[in-house]
C-alpha positions as CSV (number, residue, x, y, z in Angstrom):
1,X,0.9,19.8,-5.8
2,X,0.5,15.9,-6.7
3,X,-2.7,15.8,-6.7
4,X,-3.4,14.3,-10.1
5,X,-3.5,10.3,-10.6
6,X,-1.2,9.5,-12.6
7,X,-2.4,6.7,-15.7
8,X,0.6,4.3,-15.5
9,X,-0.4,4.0,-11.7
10,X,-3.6,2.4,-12.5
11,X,-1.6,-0.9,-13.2
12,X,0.2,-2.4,-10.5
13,X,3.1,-5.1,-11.2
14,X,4.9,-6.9,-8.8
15,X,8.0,-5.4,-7.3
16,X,10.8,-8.2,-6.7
17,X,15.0,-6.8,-6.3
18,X,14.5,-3.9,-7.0
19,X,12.1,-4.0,-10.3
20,X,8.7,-4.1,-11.4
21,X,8.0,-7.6,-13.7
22,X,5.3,-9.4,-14.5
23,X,5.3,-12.9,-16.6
24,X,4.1,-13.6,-19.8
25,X,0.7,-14.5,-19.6
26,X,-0.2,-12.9,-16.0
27,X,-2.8,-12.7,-14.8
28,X,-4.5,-9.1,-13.4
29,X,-7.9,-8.6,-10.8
30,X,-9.6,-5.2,-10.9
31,X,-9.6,-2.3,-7.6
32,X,-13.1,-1.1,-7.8
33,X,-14.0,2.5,-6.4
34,X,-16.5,1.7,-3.5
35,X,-18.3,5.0,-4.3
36,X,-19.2,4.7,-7.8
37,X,-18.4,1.1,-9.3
38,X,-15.5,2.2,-11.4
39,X,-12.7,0.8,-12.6
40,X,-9.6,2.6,-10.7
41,X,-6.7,-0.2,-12.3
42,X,-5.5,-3.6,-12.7
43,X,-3.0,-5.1,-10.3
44,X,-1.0,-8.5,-11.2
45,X,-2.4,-11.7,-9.2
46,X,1.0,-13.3,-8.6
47,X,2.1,-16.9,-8.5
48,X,3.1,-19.6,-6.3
49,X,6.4,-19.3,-8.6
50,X,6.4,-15.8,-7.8
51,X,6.1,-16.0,-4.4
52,X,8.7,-18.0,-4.2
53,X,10.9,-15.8,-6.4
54,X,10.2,-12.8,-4.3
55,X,11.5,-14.5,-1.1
56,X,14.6,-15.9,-2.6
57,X,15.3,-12.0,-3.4
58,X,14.7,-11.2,0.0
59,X,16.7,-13.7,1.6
60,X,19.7,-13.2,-0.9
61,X,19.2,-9.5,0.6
62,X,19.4,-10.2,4.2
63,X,22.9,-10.5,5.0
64,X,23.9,-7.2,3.4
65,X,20.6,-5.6,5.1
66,X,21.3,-6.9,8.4
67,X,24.9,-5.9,8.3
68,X,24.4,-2.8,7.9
69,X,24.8,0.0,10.7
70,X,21.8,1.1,11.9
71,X,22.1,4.6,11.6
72,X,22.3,3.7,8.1
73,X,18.9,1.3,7.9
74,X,17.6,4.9,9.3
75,X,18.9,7.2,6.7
76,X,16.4,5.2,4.0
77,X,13.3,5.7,6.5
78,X,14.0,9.2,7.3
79,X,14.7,9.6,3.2
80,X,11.3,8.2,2.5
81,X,9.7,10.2,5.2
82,X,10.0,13.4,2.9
83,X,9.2,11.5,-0.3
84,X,5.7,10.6,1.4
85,X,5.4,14.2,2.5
86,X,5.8,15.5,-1.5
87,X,3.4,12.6,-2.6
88,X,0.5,12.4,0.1
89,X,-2.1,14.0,-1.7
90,X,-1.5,11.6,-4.4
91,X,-1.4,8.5,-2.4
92,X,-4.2,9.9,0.0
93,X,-6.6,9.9,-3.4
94,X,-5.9,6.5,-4.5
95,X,-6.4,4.9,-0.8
96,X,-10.0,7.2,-1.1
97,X,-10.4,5.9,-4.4
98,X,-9.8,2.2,-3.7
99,X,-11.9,1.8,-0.3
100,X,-13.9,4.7,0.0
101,X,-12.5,6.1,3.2
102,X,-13.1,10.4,3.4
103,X,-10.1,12.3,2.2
104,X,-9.5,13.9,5.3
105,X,-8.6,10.2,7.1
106,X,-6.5,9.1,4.3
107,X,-4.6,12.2,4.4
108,X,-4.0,11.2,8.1
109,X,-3.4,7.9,7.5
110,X,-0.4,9.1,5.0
111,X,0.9,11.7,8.2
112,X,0.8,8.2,10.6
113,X,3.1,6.7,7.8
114,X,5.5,9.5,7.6
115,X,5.5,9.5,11.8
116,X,6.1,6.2,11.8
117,X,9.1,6.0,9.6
118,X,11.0,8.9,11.8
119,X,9.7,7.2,15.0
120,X,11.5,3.9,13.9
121,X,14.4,5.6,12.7
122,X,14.5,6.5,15.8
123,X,13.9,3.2,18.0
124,X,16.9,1.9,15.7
125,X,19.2,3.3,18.0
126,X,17.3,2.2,21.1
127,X,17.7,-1.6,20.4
128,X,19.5,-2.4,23.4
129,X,21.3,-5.3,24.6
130,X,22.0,-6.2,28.4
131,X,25.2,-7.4,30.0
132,X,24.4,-9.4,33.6
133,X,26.9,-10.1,36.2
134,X,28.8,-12.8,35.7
135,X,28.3,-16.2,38.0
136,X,31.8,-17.3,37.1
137,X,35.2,-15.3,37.4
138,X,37.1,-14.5,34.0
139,X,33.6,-13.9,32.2
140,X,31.0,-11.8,30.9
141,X,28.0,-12.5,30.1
142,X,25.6,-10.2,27.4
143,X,22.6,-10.7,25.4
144,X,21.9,-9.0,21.9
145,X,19.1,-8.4,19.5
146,X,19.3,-9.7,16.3
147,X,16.8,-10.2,13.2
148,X,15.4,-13.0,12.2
149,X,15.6,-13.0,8.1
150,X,12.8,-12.7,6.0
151,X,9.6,-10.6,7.3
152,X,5.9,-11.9,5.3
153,X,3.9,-8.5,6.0
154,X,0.4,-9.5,5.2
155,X,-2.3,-6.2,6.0
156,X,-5.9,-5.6,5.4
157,X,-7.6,-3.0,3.7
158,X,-9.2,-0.6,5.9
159,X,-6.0,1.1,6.7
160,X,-3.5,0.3,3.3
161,X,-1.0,2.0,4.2
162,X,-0.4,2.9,7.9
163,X,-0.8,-0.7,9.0
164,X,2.0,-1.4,6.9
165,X,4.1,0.9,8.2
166,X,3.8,0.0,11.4
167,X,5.4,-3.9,10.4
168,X,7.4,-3.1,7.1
169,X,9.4,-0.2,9.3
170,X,10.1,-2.0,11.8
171,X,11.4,-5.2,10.3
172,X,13.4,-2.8,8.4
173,X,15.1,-1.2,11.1
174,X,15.7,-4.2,13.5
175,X,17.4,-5.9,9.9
176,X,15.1,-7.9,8.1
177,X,14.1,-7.7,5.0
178,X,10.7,-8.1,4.0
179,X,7.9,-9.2,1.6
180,X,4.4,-7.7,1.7
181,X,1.5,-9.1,0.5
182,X,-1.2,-6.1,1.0
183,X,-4.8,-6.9,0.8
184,X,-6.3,-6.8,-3.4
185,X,-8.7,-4.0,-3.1
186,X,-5.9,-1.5,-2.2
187,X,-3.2,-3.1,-4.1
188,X,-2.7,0.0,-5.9
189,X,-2.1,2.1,-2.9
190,X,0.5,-0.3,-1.7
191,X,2.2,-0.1,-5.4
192,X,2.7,3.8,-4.8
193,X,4.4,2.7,-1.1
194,X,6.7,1.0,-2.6
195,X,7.5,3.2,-5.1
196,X,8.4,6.1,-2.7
197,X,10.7,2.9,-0.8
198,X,12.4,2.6,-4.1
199,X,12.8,6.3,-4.7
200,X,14.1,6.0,-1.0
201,X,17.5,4.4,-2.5
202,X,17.1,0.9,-0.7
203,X,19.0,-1.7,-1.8
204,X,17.4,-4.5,-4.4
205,X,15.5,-7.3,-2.5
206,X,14.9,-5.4,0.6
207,X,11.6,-4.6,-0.2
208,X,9.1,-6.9,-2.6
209,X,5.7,-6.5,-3.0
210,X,3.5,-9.4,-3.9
211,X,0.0,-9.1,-4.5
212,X,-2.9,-11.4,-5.2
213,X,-5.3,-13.8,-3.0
214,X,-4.6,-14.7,0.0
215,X,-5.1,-18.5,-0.9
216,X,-2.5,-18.2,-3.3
217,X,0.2,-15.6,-1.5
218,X,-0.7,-15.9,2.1
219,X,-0.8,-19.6,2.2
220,X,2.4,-19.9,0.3
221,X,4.4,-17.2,3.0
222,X,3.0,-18.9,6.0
223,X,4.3,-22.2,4.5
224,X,7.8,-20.8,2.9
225,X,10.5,-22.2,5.0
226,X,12.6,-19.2,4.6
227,X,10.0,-16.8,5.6
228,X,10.9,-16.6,9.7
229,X,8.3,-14.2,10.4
230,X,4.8,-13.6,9.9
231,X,2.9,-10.1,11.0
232,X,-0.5,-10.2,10.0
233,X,-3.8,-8.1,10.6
234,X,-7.1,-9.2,9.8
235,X,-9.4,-11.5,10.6
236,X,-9.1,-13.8,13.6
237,X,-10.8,-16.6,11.4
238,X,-7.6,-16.1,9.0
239,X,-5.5,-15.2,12.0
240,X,-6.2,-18.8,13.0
241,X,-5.1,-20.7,9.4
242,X,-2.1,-18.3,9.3
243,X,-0.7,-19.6,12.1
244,X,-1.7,-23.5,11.7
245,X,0.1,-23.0,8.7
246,X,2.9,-21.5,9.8
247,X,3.5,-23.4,12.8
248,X,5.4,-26.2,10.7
249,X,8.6,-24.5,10.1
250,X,8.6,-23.0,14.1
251,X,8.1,-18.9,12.3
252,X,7.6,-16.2,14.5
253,X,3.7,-15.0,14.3
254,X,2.3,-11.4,15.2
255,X,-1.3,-11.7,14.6
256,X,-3.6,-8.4,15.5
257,X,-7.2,-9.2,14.7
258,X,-10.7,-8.8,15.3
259,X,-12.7,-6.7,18.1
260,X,-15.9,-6.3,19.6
261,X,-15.0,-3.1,21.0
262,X,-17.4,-1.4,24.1
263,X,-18.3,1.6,25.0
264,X,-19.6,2.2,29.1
265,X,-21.1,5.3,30.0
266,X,-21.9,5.5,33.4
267,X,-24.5,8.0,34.4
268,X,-22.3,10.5,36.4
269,X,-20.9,10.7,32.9
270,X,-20.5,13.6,30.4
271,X,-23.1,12.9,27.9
272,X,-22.2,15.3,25.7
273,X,-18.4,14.3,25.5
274,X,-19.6,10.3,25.5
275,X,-22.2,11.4,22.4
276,X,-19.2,12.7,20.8
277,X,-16.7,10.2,21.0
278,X,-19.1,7.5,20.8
279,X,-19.9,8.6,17.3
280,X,-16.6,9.3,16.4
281,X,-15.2,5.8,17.0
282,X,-18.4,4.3,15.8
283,X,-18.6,5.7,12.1
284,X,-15.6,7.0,11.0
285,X,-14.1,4.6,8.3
286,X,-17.3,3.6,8.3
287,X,-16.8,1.5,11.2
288,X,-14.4,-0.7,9.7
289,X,-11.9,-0.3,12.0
290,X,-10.9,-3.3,14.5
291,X,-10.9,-0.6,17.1
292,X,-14.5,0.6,15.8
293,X,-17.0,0.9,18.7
294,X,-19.4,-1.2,18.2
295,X,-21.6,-1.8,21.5
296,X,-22.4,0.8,24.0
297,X,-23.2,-0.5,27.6
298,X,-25.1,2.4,29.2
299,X,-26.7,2.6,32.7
300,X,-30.2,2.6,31.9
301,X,-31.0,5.8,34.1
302,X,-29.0,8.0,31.4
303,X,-29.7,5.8,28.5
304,X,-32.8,7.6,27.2
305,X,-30.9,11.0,27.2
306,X,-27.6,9.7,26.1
307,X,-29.3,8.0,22.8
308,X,-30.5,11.3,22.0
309,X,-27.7,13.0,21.9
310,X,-26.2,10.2,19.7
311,X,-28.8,10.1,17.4
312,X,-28.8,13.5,16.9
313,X,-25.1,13.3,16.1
314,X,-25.1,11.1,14.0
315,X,-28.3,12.5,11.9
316,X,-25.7,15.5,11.3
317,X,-23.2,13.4,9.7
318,X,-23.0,14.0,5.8
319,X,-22.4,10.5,3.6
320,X,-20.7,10.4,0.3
321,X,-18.1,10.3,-2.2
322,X,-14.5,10.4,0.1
323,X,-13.0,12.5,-2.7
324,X,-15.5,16.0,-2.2
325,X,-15.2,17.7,0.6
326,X,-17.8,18.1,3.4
327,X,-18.5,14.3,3.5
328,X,-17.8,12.2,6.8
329,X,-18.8,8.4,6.2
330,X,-17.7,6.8,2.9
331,X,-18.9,3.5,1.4
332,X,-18.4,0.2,2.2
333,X,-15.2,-1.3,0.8
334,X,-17.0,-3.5,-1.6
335,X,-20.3,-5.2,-2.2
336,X,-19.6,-8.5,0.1
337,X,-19.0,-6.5,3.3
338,X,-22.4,-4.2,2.4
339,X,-24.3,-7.7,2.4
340,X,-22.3,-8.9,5.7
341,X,-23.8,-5.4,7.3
342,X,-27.3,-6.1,6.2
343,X,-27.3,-9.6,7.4
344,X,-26.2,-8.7,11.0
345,X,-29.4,-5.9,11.1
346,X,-31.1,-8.6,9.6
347,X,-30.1,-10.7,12.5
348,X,-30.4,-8.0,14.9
349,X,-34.3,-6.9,14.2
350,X,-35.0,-10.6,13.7
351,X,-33.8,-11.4,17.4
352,X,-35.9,-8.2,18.9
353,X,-33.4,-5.1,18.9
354,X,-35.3,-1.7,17.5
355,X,-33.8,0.3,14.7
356,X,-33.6,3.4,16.3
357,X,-31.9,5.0,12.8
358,X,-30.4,3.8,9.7
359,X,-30.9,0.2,8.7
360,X,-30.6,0.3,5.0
361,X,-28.5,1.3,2.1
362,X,-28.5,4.7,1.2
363,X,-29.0,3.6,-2.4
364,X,-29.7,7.0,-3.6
365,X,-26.1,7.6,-3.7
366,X,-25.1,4.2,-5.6
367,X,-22.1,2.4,-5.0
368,X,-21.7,0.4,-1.7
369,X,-22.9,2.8,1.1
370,X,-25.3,2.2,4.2
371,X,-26.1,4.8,6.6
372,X,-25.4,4.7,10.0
373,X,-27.3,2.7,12.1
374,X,-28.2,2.8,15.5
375,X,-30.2,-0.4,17.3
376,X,-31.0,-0.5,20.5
377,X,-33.2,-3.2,22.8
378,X,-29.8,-5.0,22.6
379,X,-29.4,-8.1,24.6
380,X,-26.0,-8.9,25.7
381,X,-25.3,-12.5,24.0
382,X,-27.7,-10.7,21.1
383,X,-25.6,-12.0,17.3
384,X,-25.3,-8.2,16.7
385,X,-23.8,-8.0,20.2
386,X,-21.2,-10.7,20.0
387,X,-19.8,-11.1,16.5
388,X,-17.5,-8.0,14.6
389,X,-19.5,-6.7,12.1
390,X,-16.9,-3.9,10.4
391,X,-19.6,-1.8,9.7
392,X,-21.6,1.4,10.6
393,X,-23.9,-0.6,13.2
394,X,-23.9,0.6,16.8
395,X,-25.6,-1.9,19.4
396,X,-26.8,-0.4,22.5
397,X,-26.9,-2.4,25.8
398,X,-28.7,-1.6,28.8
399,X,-26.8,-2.2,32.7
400,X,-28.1,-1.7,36.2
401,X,-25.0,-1.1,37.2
402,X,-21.2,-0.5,36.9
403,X,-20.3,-4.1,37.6
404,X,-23.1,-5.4,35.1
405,X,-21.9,-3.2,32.2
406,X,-18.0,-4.5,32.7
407,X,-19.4,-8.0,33.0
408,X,-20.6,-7.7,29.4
409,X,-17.8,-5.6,28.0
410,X,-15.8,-8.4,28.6
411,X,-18.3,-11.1,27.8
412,X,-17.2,-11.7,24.0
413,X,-14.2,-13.8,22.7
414,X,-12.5,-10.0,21.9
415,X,-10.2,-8.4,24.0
416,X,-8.8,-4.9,21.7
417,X,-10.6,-1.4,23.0
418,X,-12.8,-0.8,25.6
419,X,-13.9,2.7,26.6
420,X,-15.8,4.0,29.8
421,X,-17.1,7.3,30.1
422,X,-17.3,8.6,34.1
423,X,-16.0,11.3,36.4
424,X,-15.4,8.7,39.5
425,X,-11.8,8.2,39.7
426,X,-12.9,4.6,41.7
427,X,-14.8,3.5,38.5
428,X,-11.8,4.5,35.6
429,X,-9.1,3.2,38.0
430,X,-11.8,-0.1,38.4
431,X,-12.1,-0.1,34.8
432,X,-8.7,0.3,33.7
433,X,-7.9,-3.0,36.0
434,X,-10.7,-5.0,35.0
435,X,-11.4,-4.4,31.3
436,X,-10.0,-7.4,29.9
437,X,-8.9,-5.4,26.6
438,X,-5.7,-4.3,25.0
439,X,-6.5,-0.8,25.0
440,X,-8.4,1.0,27.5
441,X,-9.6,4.5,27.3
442,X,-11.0,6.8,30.1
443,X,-13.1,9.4,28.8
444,X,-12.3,8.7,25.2
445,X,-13.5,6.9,22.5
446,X,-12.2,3.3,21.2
447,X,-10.1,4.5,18.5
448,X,-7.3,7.0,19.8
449,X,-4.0,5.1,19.5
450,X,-1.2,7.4,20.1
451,X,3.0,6.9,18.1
452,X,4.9,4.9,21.0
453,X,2.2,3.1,22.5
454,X,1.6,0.0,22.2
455,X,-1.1,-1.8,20.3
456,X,-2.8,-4.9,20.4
457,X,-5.4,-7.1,22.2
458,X,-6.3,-9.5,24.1
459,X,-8.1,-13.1,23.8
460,X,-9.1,-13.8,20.5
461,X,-8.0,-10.2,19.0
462,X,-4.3,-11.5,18.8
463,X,-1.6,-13.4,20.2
464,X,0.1,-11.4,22.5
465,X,2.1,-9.4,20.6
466,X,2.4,-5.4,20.2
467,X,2.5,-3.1,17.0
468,X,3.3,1.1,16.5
469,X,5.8,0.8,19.3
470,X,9.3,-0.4,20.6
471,X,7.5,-3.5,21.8
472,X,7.2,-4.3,17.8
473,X,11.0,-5.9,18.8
474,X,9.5,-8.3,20.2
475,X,8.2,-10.1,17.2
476,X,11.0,-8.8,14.5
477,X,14.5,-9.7,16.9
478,X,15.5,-12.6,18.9
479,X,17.8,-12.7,22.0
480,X,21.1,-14.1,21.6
481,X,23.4,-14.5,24.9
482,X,26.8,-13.7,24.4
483,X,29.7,-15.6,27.3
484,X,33.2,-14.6,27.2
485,X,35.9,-15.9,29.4
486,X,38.4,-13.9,29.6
């Protein structure tokens, strides 16, 4: 069983055609383990120059790529699908080790990888043209799908390697070829991705990985005139630069950012099953998730009794170390983000709201963690109840009434998830229409995205366009019309 982390993994180089290099004189930043303050490796900060080099190799590599038969593009995803499977306990520690999240979810974030490459593999054969009728005689008329060139895949670090998955695979299949810039503190998780690409078989300059700082790297692919597409997650304040920056050279931009994700229970509700996955999409990752829920908009005759049951939830969940088992919340990913929590419950005491639990650092346990908070006395344009705080901090809103709560579910500049917990079919069928989100779950929590269905928000949480489905095309083909007279 791999299980064991191996010591040349604990560098990372860059990958570029097919080979891992480095310069003379490069420069390496650290990975930090969240949990204790170690050292896990050293990962290369690359160059301008070598962001450069990397997409030249990629564009020398996209005529062969996109040539290729499809069935063959597949054959390499559904190859590296059972390479993932042999290494997932392996990669599953490093992810744990380099941002803190519980074994268990990086486990499951390596099974949404290896579902994701066969899913694809599988949508490569589903990338239909049309044909329309003719408006002349002598002549038909059909339209295609064909790539673009070369992908920039640029992902955060709360998920390192399923968010990746979900734009490297399918750039991959629809015939691009790609260069992935993944965020520093999990740089070492994407090196072992790209090792099982390599072991895959695909050809040199398909894949390169290129990482560093997002000043250096990010700025130089949104500004590279042969990158033609850009898929980014992350923030909507970098979402923003990106795509001044790229709009230039006219690239394609898939941007899938930030959320202020809701949660309304109405008070025909099941409190027990809203408790549940309130708490769920609340803390796991320790709430950095863009889909983390973050505000709960409950009708104030149930609120009393619903908070109870939340609290007392919560109080049962066990923090610590990802990497030993029992243990639900993990640290924060590094020290900046535990300061960015504190200030917002700073803010949020400051501005009246009531610490019902939580509300510092559980500092017996070192490294970066804070417990779970709960605040309630909550007003809806309240800082705490407005701005993303990718954290373990759950605001809780009081509404008179169905209408009320929706008003200030969608009363932020977000548009991802919004849940509602009810057993009248007039309110979920109300809510599913009116929730100006993305997502919308009835009777679920915020953070439940299924293979196939696609993902993305609204407003200021992106631009329109759709990840872990077919609706990816969208972003990684263009439409070519084809007329022959005949």
């Amino acid at each position: 069983m791999a299980n064991q982390i191996k010591s040349e993994m604990l560098k990372g180089d860059l990958y570029m055609n097919g080979q891992w290099v480095s310069e003379p004189g490069q420069t390496y930043f650290e990975s930090i383990n969240p949990a204790t303050g170690e050292l896990v490796g050293i990962c290369a900060a690359a160059t301008i120059g070598q962001v450069d080099e990397a997409v030249a190799y990629a564009h020398k590599a996209y005529p062969m790529w996109r040539d290729l038969p499809v069935p063959e593009r597949a054959s390499y995803l559904l190859k590296a699908a059972q390479l993932f499977d042999i290494r997932k306990e392996e990669l599953a520690r490093v992810m744990t080790m380099e941002m803190g999240k519980v074994l268990a979810e990086s486990l499951g974030e390596v099974g949404v990888v290896i579902a994701t490459a066969q899913y694809m593999a599988g949508e490569g054969r589903r990338l239909f043209g049309e044909t329309v009728p003719a408006g002349f005689p002598g002549r038909n008329v059909r339209m295609v799908r064909e790539p673009l060139g070369v992908a920039a895949c640029i992902t955060p670090w709360n998920f390192p390697v399923s968010l990746a998955s979900y734009k490297i695979f399918s750039a991959l299949i629809a015939g691009n070829t790609v260069v992935w810039k993944p965020a520093s503190e999990v740089a070492l998780s994407a090196k072992i991705f790209v090792e099982i690409l390599a072991e895959a078989g695909l050809p040199d300059g398909v894949v390169n990985l290129i990482t560093g700082s997002g000043r250096t790297v990010g700025r130089r692919l949104a500004e590279h005139p042969d990158v033609k597409i850009i898929s980014f997650t992350g923030s909507t304040e970098v979402g923003q630069q990106l795509a001044e920056m790229s709009c230039k050279t006219l690239k394609r931009i898939s941007l899938e950012l930030g959320g202020k994700n809701a949660v309304i229970v109405l008070k025909d509700a099941d409190l027990d099953k809203a408790a549940d996955g309130i708490v769920k999409s609340a803390f796991t990752t320790t709430g950095q998730r863009c889909t983390a829920a973050s505000r709960v908009i409950v009708e104030k005759q149930v609120k009393e009794e619903l908070l109870a049951k939340i609290v007392q939830l919560t109080k049962a969940m066990k923090i610590g170390n990802g990497l030993e088992e029992g243990n639900q919340i993990g640290p924060l990913v590094n020290e900046a983000q535990l300061h960015t929590v504190e200030n917002y419950v700073k803010k949020a005491v400051d501005q009246g709201g009531n610490i019902v639990l939580g509300g510092k650092r559980a500092e017996e346990l070192g490294g970066f963690y804070y417990e779970p908070t709960i605040i309630e006395n909550v007003r809806p344009n309240d800082v705490i109840a407005q701005e993303e705080i990718f954290g373990p901090v759950l605001a809780i809103i009081e509404a008179d009434s169905y209408e009320e709560a929706m008003e200030i579910n969608n009363g932020t500049i977000y548009g991802l998830s919004t849940a509602i917990y009810t057993e009248s079919l007039h309110y979920a069928n109300r809510a599913a229409r009116e929730a100006v989100s993305g997502l919308v779950y009835i009777n679920n929590g915020t953070s439940n995205a299924e293979m196939g269905v696609a993902f993305g928000g609204m407003k200021m949480s992106g631009n329109g366009h759709r990840e872990v489905s077919h609706h990816a095309f969208d972003v990684m083909t263009e439409w070519k019309s084809i007329y022959t007279n005949y």
